[in-house]
N, CA, C and O atoms as CSV, one atom per row, in Angstrom:
chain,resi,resn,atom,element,x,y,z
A,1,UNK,N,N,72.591,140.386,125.416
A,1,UNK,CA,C,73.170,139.441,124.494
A,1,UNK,C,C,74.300,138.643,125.145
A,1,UNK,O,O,74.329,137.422,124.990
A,2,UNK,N,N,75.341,139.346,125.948
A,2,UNK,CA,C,76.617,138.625,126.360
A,2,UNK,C,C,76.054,137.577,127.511
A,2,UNK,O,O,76.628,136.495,127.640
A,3,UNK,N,N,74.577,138.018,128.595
A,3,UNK,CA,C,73.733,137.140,129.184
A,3,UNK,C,C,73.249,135.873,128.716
A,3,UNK,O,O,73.273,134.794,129.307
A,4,UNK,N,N,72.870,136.111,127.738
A,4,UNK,CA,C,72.452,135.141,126.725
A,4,UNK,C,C,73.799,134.101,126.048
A,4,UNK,O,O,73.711,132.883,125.893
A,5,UNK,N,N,74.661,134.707,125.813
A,5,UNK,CA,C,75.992,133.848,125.658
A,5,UNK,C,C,76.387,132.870,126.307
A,5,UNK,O,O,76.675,131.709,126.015
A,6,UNK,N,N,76.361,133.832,127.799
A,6,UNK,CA,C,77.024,132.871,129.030
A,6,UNK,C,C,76.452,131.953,129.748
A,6,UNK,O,O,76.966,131.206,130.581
A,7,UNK,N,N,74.833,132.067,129.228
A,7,UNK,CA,C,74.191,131.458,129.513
A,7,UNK,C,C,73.703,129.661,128.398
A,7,UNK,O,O,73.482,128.454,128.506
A,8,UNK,N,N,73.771,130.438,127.744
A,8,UNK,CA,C,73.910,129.144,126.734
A,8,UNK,C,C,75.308,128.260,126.253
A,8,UNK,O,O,75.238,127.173,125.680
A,9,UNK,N,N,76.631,128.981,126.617
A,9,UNK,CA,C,77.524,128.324,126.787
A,9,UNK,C,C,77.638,127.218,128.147
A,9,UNK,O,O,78.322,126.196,128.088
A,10,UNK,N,N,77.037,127.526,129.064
A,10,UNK,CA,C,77.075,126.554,130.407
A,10,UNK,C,C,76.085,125.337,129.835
A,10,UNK,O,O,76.347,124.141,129.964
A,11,UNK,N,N,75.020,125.818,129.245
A,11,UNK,CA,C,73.945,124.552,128.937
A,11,UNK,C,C,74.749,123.657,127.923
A,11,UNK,O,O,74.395,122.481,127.832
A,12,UNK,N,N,75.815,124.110,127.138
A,12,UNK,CA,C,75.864,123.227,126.378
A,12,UNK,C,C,77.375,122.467,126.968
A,12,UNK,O,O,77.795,121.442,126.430
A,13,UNK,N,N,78.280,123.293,128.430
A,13,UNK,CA,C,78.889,122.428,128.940
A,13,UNK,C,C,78.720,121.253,129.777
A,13,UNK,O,O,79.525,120.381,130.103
A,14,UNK,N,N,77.166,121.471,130.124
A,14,UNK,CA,C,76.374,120.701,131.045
A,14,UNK,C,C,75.798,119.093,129.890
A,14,UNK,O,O,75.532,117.919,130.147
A,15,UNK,N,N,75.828,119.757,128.887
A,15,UNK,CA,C,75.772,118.776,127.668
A,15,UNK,C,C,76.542,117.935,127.453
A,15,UNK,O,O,76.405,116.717,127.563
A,16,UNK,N,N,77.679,118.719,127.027
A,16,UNK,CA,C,79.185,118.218,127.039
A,16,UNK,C,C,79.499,117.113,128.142
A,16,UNK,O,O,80.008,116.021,127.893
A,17,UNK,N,N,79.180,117.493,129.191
A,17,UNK,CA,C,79.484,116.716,130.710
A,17,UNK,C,C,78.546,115.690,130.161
A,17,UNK,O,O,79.230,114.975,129.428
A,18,UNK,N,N,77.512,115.344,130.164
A,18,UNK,CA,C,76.521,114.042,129.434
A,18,UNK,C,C,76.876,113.217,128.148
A,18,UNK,O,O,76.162,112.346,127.650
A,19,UNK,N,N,78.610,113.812,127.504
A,19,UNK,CA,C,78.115,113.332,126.074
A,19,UNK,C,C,76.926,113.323,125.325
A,19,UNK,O,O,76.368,112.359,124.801
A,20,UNK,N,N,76.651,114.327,125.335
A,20,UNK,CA,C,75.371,114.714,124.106
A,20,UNK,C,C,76.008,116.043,123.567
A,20,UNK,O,O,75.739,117.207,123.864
A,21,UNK,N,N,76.919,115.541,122.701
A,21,UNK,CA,C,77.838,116.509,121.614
A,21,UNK,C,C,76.718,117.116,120.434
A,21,UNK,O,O,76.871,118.016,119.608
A,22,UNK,N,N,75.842,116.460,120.645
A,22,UNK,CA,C,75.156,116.448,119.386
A,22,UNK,C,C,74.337,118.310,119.615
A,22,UNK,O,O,74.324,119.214,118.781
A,23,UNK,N,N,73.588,118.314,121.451
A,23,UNK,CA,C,72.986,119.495,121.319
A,23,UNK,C,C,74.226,120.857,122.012
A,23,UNK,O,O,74.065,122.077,122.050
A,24,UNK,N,N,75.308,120.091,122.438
A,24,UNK,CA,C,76.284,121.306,123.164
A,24,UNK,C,C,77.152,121.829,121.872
A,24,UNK,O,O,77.515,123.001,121.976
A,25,UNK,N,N,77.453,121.306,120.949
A,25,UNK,CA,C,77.821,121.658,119.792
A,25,UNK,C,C,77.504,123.029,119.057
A,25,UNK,O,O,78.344,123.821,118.629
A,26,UNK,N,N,75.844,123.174,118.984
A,26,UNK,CA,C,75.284,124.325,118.589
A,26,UNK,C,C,75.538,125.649,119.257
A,26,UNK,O,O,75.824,126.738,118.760
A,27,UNK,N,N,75.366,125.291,120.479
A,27,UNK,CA,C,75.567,125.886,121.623
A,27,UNK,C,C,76.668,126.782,121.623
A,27,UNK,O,O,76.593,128.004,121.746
A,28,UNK,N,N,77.538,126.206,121.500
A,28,UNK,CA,C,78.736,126.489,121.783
A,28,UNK,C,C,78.943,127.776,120.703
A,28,UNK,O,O,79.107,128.980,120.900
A,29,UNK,N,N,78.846,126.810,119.241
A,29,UNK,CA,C,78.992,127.361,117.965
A,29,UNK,C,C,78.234,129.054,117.907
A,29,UNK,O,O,78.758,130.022,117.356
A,30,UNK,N,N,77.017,129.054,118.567
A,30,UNK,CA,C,76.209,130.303,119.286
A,30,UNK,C,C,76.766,131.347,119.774
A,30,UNK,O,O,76.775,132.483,119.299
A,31,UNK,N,N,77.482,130.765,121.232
A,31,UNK,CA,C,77.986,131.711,122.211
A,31,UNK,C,C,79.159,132.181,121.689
A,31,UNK,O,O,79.562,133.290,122.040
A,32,UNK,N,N,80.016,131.249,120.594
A,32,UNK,CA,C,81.035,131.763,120.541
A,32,UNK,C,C,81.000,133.160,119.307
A,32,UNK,O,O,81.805,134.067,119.094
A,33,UNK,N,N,79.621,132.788,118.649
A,33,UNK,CA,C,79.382,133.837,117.460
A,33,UNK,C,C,78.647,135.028,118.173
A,33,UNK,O,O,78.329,135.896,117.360
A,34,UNK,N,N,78.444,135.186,118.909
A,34,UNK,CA,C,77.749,136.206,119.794
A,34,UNK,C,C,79.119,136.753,121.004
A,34,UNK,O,O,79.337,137.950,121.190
A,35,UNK,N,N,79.789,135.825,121.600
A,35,UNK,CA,C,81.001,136.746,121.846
A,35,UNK,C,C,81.762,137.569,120.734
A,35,UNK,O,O,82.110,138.749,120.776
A,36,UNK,N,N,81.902,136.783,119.885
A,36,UNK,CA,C,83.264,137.227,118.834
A,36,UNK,C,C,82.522,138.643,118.273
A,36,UNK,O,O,83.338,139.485,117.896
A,37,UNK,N,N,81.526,138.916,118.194
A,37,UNK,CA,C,80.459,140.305,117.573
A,37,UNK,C,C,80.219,141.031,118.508
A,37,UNK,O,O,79.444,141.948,118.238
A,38,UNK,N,N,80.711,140.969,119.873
A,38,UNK,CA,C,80.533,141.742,120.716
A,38,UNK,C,C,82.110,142.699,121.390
A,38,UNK,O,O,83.052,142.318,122.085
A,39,UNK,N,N,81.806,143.880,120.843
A,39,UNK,CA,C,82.987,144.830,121.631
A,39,UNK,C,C,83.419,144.713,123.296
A,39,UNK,O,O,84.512,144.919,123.825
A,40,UNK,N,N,82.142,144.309,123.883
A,40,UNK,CA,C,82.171,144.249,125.335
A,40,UNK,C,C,82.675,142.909,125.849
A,40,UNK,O,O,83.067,142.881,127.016
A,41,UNK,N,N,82.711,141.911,125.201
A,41,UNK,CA,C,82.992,140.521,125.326
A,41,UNK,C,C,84.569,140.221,126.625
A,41,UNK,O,O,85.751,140.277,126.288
A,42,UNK,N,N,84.243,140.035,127.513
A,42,UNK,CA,C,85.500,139.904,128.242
A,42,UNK,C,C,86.437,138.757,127.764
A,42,UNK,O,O,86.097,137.687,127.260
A,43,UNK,N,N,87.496,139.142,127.991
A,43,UNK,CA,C,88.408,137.961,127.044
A,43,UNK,C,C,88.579,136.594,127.792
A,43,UNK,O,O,89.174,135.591,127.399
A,44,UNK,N,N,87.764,136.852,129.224
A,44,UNK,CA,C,87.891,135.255,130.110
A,44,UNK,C,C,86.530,134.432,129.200
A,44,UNK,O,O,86.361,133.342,128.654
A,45,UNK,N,N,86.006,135.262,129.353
A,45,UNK,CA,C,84.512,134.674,128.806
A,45,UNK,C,C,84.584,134.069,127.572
A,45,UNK,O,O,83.894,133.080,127.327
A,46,UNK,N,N,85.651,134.747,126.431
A,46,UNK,CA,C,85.543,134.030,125.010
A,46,UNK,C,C,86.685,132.899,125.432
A,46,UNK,O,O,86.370,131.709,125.392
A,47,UNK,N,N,87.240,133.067,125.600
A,47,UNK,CA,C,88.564,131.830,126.267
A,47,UNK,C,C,87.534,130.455,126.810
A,47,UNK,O,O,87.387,129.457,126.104
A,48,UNK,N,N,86.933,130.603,128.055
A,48,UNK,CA,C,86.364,129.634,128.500
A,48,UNK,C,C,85.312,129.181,127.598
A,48,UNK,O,O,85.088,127.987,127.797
A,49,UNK,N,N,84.680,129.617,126.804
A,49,UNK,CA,C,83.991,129.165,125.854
A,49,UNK,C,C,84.637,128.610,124.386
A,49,UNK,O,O,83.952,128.110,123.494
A,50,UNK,N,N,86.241,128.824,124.327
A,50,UNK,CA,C,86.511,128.506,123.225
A,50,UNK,C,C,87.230,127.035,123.628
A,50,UNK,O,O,87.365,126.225,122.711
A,51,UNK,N,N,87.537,126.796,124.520
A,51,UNK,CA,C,88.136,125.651,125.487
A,51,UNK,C,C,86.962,124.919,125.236
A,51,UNK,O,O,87.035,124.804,124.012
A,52,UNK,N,N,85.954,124.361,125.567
A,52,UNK,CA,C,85.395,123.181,125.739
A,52,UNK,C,C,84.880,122.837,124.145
A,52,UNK,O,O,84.498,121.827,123.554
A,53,UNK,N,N,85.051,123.979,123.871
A,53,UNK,CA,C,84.484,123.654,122.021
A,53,UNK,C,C,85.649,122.670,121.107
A,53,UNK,O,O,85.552,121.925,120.132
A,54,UNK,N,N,86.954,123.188,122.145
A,54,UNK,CA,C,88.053,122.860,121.455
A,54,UNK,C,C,88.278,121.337,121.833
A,54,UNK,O,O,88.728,120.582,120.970
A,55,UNK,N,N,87.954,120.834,123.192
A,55,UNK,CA,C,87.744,119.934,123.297
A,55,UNK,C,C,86.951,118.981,122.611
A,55,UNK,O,O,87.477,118.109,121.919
A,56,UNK,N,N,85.709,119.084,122.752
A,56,UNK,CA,C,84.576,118.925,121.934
A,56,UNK,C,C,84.701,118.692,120.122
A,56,UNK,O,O,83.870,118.017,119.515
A,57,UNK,N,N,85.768,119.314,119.502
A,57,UNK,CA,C,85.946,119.333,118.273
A,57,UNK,C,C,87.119,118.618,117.658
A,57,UNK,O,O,87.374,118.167,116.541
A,58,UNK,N,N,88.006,118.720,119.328
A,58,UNK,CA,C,89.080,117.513,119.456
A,58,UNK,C,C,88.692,115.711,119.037
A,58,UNK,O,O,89.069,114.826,118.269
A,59,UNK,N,N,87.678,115.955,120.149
A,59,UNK,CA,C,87.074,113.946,120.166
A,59,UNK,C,C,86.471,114.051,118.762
A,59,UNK,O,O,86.425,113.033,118.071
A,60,UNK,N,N,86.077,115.040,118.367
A,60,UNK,CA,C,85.309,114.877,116.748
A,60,UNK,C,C,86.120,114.636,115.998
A,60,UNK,O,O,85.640,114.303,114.914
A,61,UNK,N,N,87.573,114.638,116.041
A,61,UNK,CA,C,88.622,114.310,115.056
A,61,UNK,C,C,89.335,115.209,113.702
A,61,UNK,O,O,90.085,114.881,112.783
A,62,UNK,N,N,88.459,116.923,114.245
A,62,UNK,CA,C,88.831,117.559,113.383
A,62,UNK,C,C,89.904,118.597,113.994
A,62,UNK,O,O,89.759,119.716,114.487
A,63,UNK,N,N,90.731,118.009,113.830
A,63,UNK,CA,C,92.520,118.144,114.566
A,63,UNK,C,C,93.258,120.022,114.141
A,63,UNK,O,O,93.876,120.825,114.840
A,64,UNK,N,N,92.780,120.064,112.697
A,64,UNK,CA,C,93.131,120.978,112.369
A,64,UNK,C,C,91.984,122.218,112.955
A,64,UNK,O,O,92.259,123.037,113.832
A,65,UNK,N,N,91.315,122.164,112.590
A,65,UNK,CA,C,90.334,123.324,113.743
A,65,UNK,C,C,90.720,123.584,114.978
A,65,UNK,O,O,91.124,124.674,115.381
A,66,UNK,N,N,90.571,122.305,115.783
A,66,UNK,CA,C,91.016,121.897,117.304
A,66,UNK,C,C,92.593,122.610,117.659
A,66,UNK,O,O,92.855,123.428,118.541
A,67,UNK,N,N,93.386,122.075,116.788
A,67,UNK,CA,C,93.981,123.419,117.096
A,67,UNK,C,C,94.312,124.488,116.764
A,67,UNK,O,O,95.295,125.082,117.208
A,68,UNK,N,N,93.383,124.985,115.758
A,68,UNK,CA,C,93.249,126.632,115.949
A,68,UNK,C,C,92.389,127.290,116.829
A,68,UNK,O,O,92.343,128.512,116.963
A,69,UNK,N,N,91.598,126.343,117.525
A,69,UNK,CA,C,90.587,126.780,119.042
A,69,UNK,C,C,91.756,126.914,120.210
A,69,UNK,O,O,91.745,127.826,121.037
A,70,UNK,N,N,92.772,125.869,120.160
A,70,UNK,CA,C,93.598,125.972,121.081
A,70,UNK,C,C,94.560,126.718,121.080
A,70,UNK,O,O,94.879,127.098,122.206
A,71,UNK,N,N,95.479,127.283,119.829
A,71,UNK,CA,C,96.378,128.014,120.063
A,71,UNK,C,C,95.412,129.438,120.463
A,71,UNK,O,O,95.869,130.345,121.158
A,72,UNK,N,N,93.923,129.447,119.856
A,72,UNK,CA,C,93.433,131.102,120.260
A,72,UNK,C,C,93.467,131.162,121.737
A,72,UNK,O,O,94.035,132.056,122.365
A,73,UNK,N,N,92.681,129.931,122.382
A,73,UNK,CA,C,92.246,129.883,123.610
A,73,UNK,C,C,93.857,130.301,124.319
A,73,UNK,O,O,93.820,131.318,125.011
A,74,UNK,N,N,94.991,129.736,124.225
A,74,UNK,CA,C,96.318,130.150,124.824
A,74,UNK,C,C,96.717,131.423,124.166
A,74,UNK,O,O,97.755,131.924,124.599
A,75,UNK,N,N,96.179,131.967,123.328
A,75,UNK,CA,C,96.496,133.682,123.327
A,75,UNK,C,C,95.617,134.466,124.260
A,75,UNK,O,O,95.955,135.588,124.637
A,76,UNK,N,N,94.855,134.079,124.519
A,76,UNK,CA,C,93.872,134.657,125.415
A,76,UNK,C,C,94.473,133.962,126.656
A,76,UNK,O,O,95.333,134.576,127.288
A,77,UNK,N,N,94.196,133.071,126.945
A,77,UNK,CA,C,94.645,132.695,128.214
A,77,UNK,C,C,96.049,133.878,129.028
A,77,UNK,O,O,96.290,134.428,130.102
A,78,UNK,N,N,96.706,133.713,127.479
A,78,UNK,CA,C,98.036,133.952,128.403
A,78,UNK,C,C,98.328,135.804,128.359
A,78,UNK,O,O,99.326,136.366,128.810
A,79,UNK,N,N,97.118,136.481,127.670
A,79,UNK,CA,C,97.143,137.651,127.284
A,79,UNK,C,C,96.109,138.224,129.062
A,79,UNK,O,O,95.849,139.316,129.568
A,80,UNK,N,N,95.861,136.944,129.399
A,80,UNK,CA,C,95.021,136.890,130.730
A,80,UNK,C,C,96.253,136.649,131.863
A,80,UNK,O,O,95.934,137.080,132.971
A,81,UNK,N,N,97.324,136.167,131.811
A,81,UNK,CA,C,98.103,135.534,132.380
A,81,UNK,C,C,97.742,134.611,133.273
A,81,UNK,O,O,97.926,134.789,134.477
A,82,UNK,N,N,97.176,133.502,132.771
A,82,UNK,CA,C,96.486,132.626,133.564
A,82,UNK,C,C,96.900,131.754,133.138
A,82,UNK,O,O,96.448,131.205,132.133
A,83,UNK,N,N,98.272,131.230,134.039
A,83,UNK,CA,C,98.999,129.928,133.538
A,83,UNK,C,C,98.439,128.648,133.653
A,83,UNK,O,O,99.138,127.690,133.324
A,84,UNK,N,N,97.460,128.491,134.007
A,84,UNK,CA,C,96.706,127.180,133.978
A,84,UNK,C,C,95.959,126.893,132.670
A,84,UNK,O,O,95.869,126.025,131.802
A,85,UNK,N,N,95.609,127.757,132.910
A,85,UNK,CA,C,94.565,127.792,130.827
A,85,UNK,C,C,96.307,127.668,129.992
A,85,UNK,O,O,96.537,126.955,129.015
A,86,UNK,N,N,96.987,128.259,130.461
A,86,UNK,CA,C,98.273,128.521,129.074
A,86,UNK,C,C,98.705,127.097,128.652
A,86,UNK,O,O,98.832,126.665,127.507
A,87,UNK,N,N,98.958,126.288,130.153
A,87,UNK,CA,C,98.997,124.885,130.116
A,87,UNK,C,C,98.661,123.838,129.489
A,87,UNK,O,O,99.291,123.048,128.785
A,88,UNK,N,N,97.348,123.925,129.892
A,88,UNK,CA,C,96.416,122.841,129.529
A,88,UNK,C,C,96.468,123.359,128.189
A,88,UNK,O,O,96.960,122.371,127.644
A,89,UNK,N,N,96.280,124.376,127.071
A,89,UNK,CA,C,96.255,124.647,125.737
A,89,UNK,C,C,97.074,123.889,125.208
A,89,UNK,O,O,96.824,122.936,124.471
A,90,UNK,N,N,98.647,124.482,125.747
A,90,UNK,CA,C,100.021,123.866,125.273
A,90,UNK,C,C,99.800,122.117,125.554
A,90,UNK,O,O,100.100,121.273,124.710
A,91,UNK,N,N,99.402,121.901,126.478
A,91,UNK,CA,C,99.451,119.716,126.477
A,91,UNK,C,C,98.496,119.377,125.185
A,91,UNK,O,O,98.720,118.413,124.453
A,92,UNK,N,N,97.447,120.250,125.002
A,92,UNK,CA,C,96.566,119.825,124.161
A,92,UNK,C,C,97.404,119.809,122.524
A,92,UNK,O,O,97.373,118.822,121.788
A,93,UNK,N,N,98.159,121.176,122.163
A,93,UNK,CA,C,98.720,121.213,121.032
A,93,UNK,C,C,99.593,120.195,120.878
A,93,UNK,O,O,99.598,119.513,119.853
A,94,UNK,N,N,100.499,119.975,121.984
A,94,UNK,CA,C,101.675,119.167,121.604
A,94,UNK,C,C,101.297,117.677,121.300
A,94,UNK,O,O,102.085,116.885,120.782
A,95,UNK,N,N,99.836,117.330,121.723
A,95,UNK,CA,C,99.351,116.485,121.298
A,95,UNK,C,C,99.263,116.201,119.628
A,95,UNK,O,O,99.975,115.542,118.871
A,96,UNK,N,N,98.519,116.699,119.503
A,96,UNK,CA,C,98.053,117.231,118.351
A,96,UNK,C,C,98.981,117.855,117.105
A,96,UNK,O,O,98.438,118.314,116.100
């Protein structure tokens, strides 16, 4: 299953990279419901998958979601201590 996650989260960043929001959307919405139900789920793996969604949901204009993808993605990030993800979260909020 978590194969199947990580695997369908890349297809729909490869989407994302094309602007075709329309099929990376699902995708995303997928991997991230199949991490979040999984005990084994590594916390880089739900992070990097919650990042491009957050993006993705950003340009869609739904601000208030977008950043509740982003403050999660920077609890994880930074529960990872991976100040680059902590970053880029924080530019995105203060946007927003």
């Amino acid at each position: 299953m978590l194969a199947y996650a990580h695997s369908i989260r890349h297809m729909a960043d490869i989407y994302q990279q094309e602007g075709n929001v329309v099929d990376a959307k699902p995708l995303y919405e997928e991997a991230l419901e199949l991490y979040r139900s999984n005990l084994n789920t590594k916390l880089l793996d739900l992070a990097n998958t919650i990042r491009p969604y957050a993006i993705l949901i950003e340009q869609e204009g739904n601000l208030d979601l977008a950043r509740a993808l982003w403050k999660e993605a920077r609890t994880l990030y930074g529960s990872l201590r991976l100040d680059v993800g902590v970053s880029e979260c924080d530019a995105h909020l203060s946007r927003l």
